[in-house]
C-alpha positions as CSV (number, residue, x, y, z in Angstrom):
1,X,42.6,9.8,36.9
2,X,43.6,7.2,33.9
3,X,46.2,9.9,32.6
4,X,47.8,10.2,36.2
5,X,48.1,6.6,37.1
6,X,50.3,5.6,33.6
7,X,53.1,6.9,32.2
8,X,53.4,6.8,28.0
9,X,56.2,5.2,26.9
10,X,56.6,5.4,23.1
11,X,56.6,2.2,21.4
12,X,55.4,0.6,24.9
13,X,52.3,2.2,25.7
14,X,50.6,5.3,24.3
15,X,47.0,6.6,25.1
16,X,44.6,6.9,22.1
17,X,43.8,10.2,20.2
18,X,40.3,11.2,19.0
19,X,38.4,13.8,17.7
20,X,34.9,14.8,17.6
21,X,34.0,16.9,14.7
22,X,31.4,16.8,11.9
23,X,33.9,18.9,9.4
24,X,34.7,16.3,6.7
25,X,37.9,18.1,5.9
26,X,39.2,18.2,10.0
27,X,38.2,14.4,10.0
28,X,40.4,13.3,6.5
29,X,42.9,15.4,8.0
30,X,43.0,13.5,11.4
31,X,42.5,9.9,9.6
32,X,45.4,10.7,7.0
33,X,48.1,11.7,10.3
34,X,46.6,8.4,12.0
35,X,47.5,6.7,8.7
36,X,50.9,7.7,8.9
37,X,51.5,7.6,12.5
């Protein structure tokens, strides 16, 4: 319902991104992109 009633706009509005994962490799990986993102 959230995702259908907005519309991204980049550099406006964007939704969050997360992961759930107990791998400490997938979870540096994810940080690092955030980092650079």
């Amino acid at each position: 319902l959230l995702y259908d009633s907005f519309n991204e706009v980049e550099g406006v509005f964007q939704f969050a991104t997360a992961i759930t994962s107990s791998d400490l490799e997938e979870i540096q990986k994810f940080l690092g992109s955030a980092v650079n993102n």
